[in-house]
N, C-alpha and C positions, 0 to 999 in steps of 0.2 A: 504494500500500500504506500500511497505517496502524500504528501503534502504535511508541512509540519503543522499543524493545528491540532487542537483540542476539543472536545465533545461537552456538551454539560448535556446530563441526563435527564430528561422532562418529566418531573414525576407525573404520573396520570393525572391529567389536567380533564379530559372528555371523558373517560370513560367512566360508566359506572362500574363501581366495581363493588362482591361482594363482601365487605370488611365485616368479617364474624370478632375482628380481635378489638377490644377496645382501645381509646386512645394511650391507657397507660400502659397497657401490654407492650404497642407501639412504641413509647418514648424509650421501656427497658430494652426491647432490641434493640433498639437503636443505639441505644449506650454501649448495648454486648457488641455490637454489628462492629461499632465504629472501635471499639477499646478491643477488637480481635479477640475477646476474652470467651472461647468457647464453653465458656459455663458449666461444667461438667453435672449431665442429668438435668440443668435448668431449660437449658435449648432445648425447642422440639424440633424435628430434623428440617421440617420445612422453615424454618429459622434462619438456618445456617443457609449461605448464598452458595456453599459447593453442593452438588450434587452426590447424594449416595453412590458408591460403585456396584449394586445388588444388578442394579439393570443396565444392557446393552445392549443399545439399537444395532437391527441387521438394516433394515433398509423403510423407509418413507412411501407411501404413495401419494402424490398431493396435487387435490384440483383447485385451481383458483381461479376467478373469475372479479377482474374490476372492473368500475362500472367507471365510463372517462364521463360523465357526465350526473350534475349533481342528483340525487337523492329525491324525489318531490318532497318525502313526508318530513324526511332532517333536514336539508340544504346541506349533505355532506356528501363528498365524493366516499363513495365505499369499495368494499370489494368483500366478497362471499367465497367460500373454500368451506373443502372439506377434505381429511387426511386420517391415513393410516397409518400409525408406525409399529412396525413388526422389532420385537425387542425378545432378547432372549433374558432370563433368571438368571444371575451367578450364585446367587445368595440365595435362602429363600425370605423371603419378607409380606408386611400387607401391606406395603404402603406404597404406592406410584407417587413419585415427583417428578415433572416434568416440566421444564420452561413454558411461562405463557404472559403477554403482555398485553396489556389494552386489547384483548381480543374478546367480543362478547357469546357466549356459549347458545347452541338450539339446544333444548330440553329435548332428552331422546329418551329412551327406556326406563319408565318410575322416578320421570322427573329428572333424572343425574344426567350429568353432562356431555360422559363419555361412553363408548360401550366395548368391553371387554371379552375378547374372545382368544381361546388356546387352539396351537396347532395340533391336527389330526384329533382331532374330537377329546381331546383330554380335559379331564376337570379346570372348571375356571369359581374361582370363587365369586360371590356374589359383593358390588359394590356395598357399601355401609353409608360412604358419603363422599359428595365431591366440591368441592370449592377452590376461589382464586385469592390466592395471598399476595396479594397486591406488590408489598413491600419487597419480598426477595423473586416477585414474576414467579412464580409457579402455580401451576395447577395442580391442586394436591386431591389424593385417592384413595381414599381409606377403605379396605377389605375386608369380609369378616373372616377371611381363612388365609392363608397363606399361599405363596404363588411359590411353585416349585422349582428347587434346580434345576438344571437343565433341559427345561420346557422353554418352546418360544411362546407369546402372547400376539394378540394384535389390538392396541387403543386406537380407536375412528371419536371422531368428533365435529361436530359442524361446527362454524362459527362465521364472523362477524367483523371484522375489523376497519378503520376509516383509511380512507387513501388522503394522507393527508398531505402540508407540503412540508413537509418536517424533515427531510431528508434523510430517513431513518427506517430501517427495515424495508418493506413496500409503501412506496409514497409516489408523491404525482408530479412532476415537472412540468410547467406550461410556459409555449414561449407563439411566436407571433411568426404567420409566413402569408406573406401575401395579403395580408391585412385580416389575416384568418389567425383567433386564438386557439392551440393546438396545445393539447394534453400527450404527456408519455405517462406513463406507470412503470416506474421502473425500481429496483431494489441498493439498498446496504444494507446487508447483515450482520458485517464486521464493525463491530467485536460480540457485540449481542443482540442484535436486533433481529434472527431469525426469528426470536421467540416470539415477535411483535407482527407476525407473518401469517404462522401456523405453531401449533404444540411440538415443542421440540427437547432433543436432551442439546441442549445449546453450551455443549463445553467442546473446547478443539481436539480433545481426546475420544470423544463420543463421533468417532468417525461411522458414518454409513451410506450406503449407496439412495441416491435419492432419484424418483419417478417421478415425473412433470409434466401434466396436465394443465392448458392455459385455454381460457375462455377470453374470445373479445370480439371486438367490434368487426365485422365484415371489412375488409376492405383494409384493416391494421396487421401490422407484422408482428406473431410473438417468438422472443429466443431466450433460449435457456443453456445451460453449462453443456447439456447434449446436442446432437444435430435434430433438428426436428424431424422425424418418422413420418408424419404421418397429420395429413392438413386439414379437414371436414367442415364444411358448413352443415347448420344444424338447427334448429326452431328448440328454444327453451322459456316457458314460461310463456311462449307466444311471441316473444325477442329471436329476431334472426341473429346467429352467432355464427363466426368459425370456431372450431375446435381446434387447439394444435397440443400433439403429442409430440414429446421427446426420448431418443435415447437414455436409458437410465446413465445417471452420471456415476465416475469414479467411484468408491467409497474415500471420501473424501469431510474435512469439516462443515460442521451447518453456515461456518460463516461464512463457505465460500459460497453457498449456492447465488445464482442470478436469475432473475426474471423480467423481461422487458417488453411493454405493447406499444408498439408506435405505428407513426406511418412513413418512417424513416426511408433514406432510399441507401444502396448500398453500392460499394466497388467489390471484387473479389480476385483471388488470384489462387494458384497451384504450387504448393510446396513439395516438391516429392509427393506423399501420400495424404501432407492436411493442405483444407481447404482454410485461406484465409479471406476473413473477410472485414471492412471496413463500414463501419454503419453511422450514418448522422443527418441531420436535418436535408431535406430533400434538393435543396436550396443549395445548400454548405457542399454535397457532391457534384452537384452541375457546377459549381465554379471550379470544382478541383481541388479542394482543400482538403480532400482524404487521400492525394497521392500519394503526397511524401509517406503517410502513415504507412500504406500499402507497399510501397517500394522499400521501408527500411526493416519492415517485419518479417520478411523471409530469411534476410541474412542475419538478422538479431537469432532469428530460433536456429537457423545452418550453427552458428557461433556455439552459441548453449548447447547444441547435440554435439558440436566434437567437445566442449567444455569442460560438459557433467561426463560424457563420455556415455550416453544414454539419451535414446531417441525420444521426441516428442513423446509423450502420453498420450494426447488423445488423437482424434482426427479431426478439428477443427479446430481454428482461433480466432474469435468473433473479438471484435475491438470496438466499443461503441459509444460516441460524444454526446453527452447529455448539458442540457444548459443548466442545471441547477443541480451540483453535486456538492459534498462535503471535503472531502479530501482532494488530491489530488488525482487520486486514479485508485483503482481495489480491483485486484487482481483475481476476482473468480474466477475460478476454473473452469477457461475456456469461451468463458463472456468476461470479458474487460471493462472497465467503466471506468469513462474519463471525464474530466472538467474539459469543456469544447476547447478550450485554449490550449489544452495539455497534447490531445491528438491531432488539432484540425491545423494546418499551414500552408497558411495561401500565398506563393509566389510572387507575386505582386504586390501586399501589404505586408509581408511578415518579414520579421528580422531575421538575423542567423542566431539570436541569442533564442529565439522563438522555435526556431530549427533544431539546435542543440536540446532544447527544452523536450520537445517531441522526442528525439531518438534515446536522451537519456529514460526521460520515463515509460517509453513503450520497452527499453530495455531494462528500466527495473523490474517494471511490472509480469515480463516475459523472465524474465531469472527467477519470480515465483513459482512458475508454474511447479517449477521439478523441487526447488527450497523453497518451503515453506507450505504449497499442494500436496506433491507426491509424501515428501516427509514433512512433518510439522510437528510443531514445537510442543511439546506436553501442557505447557499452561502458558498463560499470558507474565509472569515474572520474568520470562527468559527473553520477550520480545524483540530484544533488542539485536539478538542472532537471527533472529529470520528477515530485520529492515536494516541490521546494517548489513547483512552479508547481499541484498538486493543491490542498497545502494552501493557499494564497493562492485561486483561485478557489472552493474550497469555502465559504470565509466570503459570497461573492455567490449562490454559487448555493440557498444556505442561508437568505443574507436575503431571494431571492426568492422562496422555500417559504414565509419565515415574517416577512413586512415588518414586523410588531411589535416585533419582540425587538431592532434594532439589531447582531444579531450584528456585522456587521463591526467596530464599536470594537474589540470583544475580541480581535482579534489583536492588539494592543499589548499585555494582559497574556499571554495566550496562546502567542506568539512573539515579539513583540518584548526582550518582560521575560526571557523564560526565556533566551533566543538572546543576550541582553546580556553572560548571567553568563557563560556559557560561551567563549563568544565574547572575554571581558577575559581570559580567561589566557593565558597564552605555550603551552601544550599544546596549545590548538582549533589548526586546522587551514586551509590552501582551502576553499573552497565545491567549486572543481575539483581534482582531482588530477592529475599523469602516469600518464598511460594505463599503462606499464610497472611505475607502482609498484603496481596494485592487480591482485591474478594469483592468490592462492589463492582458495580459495572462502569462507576467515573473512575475508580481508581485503576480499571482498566487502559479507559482511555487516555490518563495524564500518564500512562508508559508509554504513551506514541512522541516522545520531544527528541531535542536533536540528539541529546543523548544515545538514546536507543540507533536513531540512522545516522546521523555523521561519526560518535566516538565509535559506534558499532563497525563501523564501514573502516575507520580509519584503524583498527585495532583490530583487523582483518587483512589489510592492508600489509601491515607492519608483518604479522604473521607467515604471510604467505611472501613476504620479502626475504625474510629469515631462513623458511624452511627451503625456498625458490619455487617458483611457481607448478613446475611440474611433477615436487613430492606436497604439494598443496594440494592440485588438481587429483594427483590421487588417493588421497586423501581423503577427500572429499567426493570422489565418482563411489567408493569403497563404502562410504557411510550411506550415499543416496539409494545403490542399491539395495543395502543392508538392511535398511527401515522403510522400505519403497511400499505406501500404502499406510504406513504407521506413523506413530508417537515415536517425538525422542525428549533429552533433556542435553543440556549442552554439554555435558559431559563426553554424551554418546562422539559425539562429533572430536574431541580431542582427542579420546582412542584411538579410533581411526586415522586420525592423523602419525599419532605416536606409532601407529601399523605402519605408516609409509616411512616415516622418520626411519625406524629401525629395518624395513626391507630395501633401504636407499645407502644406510651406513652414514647417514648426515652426521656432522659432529652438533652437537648442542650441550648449554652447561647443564641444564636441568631437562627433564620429560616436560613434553609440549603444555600439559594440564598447570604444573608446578609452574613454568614460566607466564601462561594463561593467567590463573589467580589474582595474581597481584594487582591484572590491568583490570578484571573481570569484577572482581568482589570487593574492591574499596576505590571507593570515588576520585576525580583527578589527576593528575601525571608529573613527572619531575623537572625541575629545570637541572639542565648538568651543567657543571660548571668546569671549565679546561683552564686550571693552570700555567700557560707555557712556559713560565719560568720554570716552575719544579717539577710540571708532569705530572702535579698531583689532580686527579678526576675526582669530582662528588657531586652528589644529588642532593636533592632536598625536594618537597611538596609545593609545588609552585603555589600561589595565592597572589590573586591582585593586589584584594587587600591586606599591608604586611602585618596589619592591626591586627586582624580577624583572629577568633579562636577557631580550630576544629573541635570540635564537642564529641563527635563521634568517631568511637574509638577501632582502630582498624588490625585484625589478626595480623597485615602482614605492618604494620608500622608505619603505612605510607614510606614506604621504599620499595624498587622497581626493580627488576632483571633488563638493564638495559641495551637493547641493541646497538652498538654504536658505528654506521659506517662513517670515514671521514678521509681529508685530503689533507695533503701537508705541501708547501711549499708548491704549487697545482699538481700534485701527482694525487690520485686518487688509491688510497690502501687498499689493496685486491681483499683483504678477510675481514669480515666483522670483528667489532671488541667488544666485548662483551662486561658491562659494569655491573656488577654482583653484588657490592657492598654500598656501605654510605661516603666512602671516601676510599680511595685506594693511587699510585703512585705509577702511574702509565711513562715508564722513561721514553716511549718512541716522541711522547708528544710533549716533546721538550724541544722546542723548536728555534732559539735564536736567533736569528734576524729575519727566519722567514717565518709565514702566517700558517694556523691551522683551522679550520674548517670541519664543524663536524653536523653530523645530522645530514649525510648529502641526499640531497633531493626529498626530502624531510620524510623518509621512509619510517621515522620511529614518531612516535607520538609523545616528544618532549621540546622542549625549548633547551636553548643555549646560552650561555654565559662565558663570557672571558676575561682574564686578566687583563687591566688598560691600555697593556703595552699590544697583545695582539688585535686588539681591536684598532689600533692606532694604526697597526700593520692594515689592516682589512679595509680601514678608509683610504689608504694610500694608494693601493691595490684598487679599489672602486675607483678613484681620481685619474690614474692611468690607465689602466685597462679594464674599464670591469667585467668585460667578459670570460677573461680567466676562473671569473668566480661561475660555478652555473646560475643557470637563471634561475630556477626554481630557489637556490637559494642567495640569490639579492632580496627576491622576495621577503625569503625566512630572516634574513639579517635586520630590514625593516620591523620586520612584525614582531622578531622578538624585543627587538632593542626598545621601541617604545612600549611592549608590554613587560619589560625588565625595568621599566622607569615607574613605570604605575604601582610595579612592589616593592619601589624604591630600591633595587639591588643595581642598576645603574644612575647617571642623573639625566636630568629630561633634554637637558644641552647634550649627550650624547645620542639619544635617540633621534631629537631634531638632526642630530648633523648626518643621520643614514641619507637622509634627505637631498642630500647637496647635492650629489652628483646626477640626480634625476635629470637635470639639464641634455646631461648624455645621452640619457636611456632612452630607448625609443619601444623596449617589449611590456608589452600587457601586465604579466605577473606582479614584475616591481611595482610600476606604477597604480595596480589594484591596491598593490598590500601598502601602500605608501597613501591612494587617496580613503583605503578604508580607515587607517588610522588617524589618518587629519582628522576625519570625521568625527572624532570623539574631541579634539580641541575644538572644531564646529560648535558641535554641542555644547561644548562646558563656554565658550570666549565666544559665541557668537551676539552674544549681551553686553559685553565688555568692551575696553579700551581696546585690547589686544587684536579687535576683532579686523582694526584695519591695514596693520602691520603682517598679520597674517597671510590677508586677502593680499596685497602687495608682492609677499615674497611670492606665495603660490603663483603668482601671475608671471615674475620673472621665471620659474622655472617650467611651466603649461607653455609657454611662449616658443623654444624652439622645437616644441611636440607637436603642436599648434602646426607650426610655417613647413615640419618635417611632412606631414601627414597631406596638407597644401599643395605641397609638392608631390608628392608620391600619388595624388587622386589629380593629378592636373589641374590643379583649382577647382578641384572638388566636383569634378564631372566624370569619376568613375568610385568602384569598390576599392579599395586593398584587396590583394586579392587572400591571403593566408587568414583563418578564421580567426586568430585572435588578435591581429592587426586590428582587423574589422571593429571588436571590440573595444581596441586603444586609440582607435579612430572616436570611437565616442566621446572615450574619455578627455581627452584633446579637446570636443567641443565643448563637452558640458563643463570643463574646468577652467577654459579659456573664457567662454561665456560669462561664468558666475563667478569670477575674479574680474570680469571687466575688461575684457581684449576689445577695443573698440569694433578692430577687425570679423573680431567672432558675433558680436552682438548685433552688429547691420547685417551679417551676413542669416542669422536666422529668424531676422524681422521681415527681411525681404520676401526668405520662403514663405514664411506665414502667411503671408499677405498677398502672394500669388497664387495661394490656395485661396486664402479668404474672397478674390475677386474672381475665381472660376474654382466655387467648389467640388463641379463635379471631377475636378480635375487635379490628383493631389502630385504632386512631382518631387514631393520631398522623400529621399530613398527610406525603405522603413527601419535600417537598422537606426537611423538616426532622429526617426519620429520622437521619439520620448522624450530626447535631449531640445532637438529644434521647438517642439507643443511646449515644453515647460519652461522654454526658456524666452519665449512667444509671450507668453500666458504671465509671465511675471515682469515683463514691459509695460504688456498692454495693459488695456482696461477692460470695461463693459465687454467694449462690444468685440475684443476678440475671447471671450471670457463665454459671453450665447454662442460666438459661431461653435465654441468647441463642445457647448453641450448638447448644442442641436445636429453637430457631427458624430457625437457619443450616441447619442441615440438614434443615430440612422444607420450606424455601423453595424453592417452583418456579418463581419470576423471577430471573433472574441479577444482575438490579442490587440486588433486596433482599437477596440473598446476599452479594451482593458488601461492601453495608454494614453488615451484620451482622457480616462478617467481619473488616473493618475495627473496628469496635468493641470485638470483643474483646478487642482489644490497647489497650483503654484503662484498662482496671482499674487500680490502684494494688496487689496484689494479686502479689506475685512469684511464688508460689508456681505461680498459675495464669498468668501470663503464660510461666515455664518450660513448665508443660503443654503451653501453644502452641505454643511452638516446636518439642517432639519431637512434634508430627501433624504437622510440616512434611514428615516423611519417611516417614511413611506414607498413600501416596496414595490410600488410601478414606477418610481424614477430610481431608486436604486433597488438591485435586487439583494434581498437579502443576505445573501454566500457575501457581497461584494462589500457591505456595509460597513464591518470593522476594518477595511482599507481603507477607505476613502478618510475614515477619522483619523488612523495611522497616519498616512499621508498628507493629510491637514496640520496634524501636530507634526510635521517632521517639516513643515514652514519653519522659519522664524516668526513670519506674522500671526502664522495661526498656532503658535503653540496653545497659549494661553489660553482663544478658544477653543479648542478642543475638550483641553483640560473641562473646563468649565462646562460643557455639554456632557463630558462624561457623565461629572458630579450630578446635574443637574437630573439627566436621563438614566439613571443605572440602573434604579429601582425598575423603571418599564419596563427596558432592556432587557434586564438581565432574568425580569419575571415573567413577563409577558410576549413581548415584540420578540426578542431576540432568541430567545429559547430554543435550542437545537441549529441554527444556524448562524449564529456570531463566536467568533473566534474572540472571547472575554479575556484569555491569557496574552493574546498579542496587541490588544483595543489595552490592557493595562501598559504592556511594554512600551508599548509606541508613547503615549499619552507621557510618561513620566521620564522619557530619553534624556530629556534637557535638566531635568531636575538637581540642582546645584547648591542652592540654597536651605538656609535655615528656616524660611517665610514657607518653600516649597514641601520641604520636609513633613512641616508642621502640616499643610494643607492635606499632603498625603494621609499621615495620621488619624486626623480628625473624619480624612472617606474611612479607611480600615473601619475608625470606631463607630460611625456614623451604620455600615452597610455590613459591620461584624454577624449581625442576628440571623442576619440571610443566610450568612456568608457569602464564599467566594466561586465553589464548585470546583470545577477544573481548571481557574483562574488562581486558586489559592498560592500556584508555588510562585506564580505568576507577582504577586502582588508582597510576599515575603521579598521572593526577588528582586523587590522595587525597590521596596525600604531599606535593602542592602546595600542595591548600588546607590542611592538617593545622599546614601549616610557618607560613602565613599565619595562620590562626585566632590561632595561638600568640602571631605579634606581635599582633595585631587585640588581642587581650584585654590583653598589656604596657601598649600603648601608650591603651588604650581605659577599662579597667573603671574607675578614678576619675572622669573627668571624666564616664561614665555614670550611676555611684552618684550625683555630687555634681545633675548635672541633675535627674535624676525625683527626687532627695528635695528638691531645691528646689520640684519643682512641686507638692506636693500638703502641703506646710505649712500 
């Protein structure tokens, strides 16, 4: 699954439900629920959110039918079903529990809800009683006899549930074509929303083969994880319907299943033996925006089959663009489902970063099918090995769609950079959790952050560095067939490796598991520190803040088995070193007049540190040549040096001075890693004095990036032609732009406004749309401020909407950037999914910080109760909102929301807003200790 966002759980808001339990029965779960305190004999079982292991499903039968148009007698979109699930006895027991959510039951047999039958005529006991417990979703079953060992059963059930637009289990997507409003029904089940579908055992381990039965509208297309068998029109109820049957899918989790009705139109192509196929608005394939998907998806799975070193699983791979999804993309087996933005790229509006976008996530999503489908992870504590080991092979399967681009460097600013920050605070977390700690369904879903897929990705990365790629790959083909159809725990997986380790003759200091641990089961990473004068190496637990305590206390000490590769004098050491202790005495790296260099190509997932004198060396070396250093690590020298200043282990006049020789540089990587860190002096001195000595230097140094880039596009009448050119071609404008290049400012006023006088006509290239709209947008006024939202909403590509929308929020314009924010809550001018961006992106003004701020405040209680529920992203609406947050004034105000919105709480926003008041406290010193010796540098440099 893709996109970093968080979930908040709706508790049953619509449904009735039958609450047998009174409210104070309630509050004591609740206490137990939340204090994990299994209460020994107090809990009754349907209490407890795990499920019993008595019962295990073999396979599903399940008809559903929704209805795309409202209700007469409720005004609610619905959908009707009915299901069998065939389960066998391990245990004997009388009690059925089985997931069920906002689903309302028909009264069958004696009143009860379900009806109960044994295979081959064997005894079945009679139901006692049957009811919905609201609080932990299940449908509980109480017998008067006991259900026998190794008997199978079968529970059928009618029921009832709304199609709502919740984006959650079976719901309803509606978008506009032709001036016609058009419904899809389409599903998420991941992480537990099968239960809010049909009656399910809804845990990842409760694998079984599921039967799909879909009812709909004549003339709409329905697909499911199988190929469809079998197509019928049919009169029900006196309703003309088609029927479509399906293939029984894999046995497989309930979370992967898919179900989708539309009137979609589709492309399709021939892989060897599967059928691929591309599905999206009927509209979106006449112009051709499911090519790309279609041409990059055959050699994604070619890649994966020599990879895993095991063929595709199924016979088909349906890929399908829905306008209103939650994530980024969920990878059910065999039906795909994407945010239209993630799959669809149209030629002619789309960028290459938009390009890169598609192949990496059609390649994550595709690297599930075999991790994560085929095998899957025992419970949701482990999650972070099924999404980072996605997002880590996406980057190969990516660069083998697209050998030009180099994708893989990029996971260094991509994950390695993002996963740093997070990762230095005392708040981040394991990569692994205790199984018992994570039991409701939001604590499920706050295990989808970057933790789980960037440190995942990148501590996968490192590993299969280590071991080299081809006792990795075996490794890992060894595990997939091994558990092919089952459960594993991450354990399983290090075996396996440690099997290829030891049939390869690798040398390693410790077995793969014992080196694993350290990165796996305590929070965080090390910064190493290289002596050149004595050779002495040491580690330490890196922390931004160097105040911070750690509170939680760690088996291995927070100390690391570090891999070390590195370069001396530019020769590059052919062996790894390997740092074992917390301090130890490396004589190679005693180096004397010449520089050392370690971490090459930042394969290990630590930062660096050095004595003053080789760092001295390192800037001399950038000044003459810096290409002796590799690129990937000018990068890393940037990005540590000024995150070695934040924990005070350097000073901030050495970080600024990585800076200087940018003049030079003319590749992507640096210049990322150098303007994402500006960006946090942005943030803190964009208030201040400091803020124009800043703007100043940055301008001397974008300037001959600027005149390089000029030249190399002939005055900017072609591409660069190398994909991350492309890239620093942007950055060039947007930097030159918004430091004030007089050059760069006419020049994207001009474009603007020869779209603005022949709109139908736009001629600004799209890798540079984002940068030219926003930099448009914050010139202008009114009225190029309408043309771009009456552009946003005529946009029938979702990426050009998507940057349109983003620019909005660049004006300098208060007036209209308030406008902004109140369409956040009316979702026919913004759609819901898009909501908590466009506030992000307001607050990430200068002008609009403080409104934003203040519409949070003002709106949260709605939001976060009513309006936003299920689709707002409340953990990133807090981020964005408190970026700037610096002060003692701003502190305070944060506080007084905590304690003001405490009652509510937070949801799945909570670590979100801990995390605030951490960095908020930090910022505060960062600026004390920081803003002169900032001022006094950049006005030193450009006298």
């Amino acid at each position: 699954m893709m996109g970093k966002s968080c979930r908040v759980s709706k508790l049953c808001i619509l449904c009735v439900v039958l609450a047998l339990v009174s409210v104070a029965t309630l509050v004591t779960l609740w206490t137990l629920a939340l204090t994990g305190d299994d209460g020994d004999d107090v809990t009754a079982p349907w209490d407890s959110y795990r499920l019993p292991t008595d019962l295990v499903p073999e396979f599903y039968n399940i008809t559903l039918w929704p209805r795309l148009s409202r209700d007469p007698n409720t005004g609610l979109y619905i959908f009707t079903g009915h299901s069998t699930v065939q389960f066998e006895c391990v245990k004997e027991t009388d009690l059925i529990l089985i997931h069920s959510n906002k689903l309302n039951y028909t009264k069958l047999d004696e009143g009860h809800i379900v009806r109960l039958t044994a295979s081959g005529g064997a005894y079945v006991p009679s139901i006692e009683s049957t009811w919905l417990q609201s609080e932990t979703q299940y449908l509980v079953i109480e017998l008067k006899g006991k259900l026998s060992q190794g008997q199978t059963y079968q529970l059928y059930a009618e029921f009832t549930g709304e199609l709502a637009d919740d984006l959650a289990g079976f719901y309803r997507s509606e978008y506009e074509e032709d001036g016609v409003r058009k419904i899809v029904a389409t599903s998420q089940m991941h992480p537990t929303h099968a239960r809010k579908t049909f009656p399910c055992f809804d845990e990842p381990a409760m694998k079984a083969v599921f039967h799909m039965t879909l009812i709909h509208p004549p003339g709409t297309v329905a697909l499911s994880n199988g190929m469809e068998t079998d197509v019928v029109n049919a009169t029900i109820d006196g309703v003309a319907v088609t029927q479509t049957t399906f293939e029984p899918s894999e046995k497989m989790s309930s979370y992967l299943l898919a179900i989708v009705v539309s009137d979609y139109g589709h492309l399709s192509a021939k892989q060897d033996d599967v059928l691929i196929r591309i599905w999206a608005r009927r509209k979106a394939i006449e112009q051709g925006q499911g090519d790309y998907a279609l041409n990059v998806t055959g050699p994604v799975l070619d890649f994966f089959q020599s990879y895993y070193n095991i063929s595709y699983p199924l016979n088909k791979s349906d890929q399908i663009a829905l306008p209103d999804f939650y994530f980024g993309a969920m990878e059910n087996w065999g039906l795909v489902t994407y945010r239209e933005t993630n799959l669809l790229y149209d030629p002619v509006t789309s960028s290459n970063s938009n390009k890169e976008t598609t192949a990496t996530i059609i390649a994550h999503e595709l690297a599930h099918m075999w991790f994560g489908n085929l095998v899957t992870l025992r419970w949701w504590n482990e999650v972070w090995l099924n999404e980072g080991f996605a997002s880590y092979v996406a980057y190969l399967g990516a660069d083998y769609a697209e050998p030009t681009w180099n994708v893989k460097d990029l996971i260094v600013l991509d994950d390695v950079h993002r996963v740093f920050a997070v990762d230095a605070l005392t708040s981040s977390h394991p990569l692994t959790s205790k199984e018992d700690s994570i039991i409701l369904p939001e604590q499920i879903t706050e295990q989808f952050d970057t933790i789980s897929y960037s440190k995942g990705a990148v501590v996968l990365r490192m590993l299969s560095d280590f071991l080299s790629e081809t006792v990795f790959v075996q490794g890992l083909s060894s595990y997939l067939n091994h558990f092919a159809y089952s459960n594993t725990v991450g354990n399983d997986l290090w075996q396996h490796l440690q099997m290829a380790v030891t049939d390869n003759d690798v040398l390693l200091p410790r077995p793969v598991q014992d080196i694993m641990n350290p990165w796996v089961l305590q929070m965080g990473f090390p910064v190493v520190t290289v002596d050149t004068a004595s050779g002495k190496v040491s580690q330490q637990h890196f922390l931004l803040d160097p105040e911070s305590n750690v509170t939680v206390e760690s088996p291995y000490k927070y100390e690391w088995p570090v891999p070390v590769r590195w370069m001396k004098a530019g020769e590059v050491q052919t062996d790894i070193w390997w740092l074992l202790e917390k301090e130890v005495v490396n004589p190679d790296m005693r180096s004397g007049a010449s520089w050392v260099l370690a971490n090459i190509n930042v394969t290990g997932f630590y930062r660096v540190n050095y004595d003053l004198g080789n760092w001295e060396r390192l800037f001399a070396q950038l000044t003459t040549d810096h290409q002796v250093i590799p690129m990937i690590n000018r990068a890393q020298l940037v990005d540590d040096a000024f995150n070695l200043a934040r924990a005070q282990l350097v000073s901030t006049t050495l970080a600024l001075r990585t800076t200087s020789y940018l003049s030079l540089e003319t590749d992507f990587m640096p210049w990322q890693s150098a303007l994402d860190n500006l960006n946090y002096y942005y943030l803190m001195l964009d208030r201040t004095e400091a803020y124009q000595p800043m703007q100043n230097y940055l301008k001397k140094q974008v300037t001959p990036l600027f005149m390089h880039f000029k030249n190399l596009t002939s005055d900017w009448t072609h591409v660069p032609e190398g994909h991350t050119d492309q890239y620093n071609q942007v950055n060039a404008v947007r930097t030159a732009c918004r430091t004030g290049v007089p050059e760069c400012q006419n020049l994207t006023i001009t474009w603007f406004r020869q779209w603005m006088e022949n709109p139908q006509h736009n001629t600004i290239h799209p890798n540079l749309r984002s940068v030219v709209y926003c930099s448009a947008m914050a010139a202008g006024g009114e009225a190029e401020w309408e043309f771009g939202w009456i552009q946003f909403k005529e946009a029938s590509l979702a990426s050009e909407a998507s940057k349109l929308m983003s620019a909005l929020s660049c004006t300098n314009d208060t007036q209209l950037l308030q406008r902004f924010l109140s369409f956040t809550l009316n979702s026919t001018l913004i759609r819901k999914q898009d909501a908590t961006s466009v506030i992000t992106s307001v607050a990430a003004n200068r002008a609009g910080q403080s409104l934003a701020w203040s519409f949070v405040r003002d709106q949260w209680e709605y939001m976060f109760t009513q309006y936003g529920v299920g689709s707002f992203s409340f953990a990133s609406m807090i981020t964005g909102v408190t970026a700037r947050f610096s002060t003692p004034e701003e502190l305070q105000q944060l506080e007084e929301f905590v304690e003001q919105n405490g009652a509510a709480g937070f949801g799945s926003a909570s670590l979100a807003v801990d995390q605030a008041l951490e960095r908020t406290r930090a910022n505060i010193k960062w600026l004390q200790q920081n803003q002169q010796e900032v001022l006094d540098w950049f006005s030193s440099q450009t006298h």
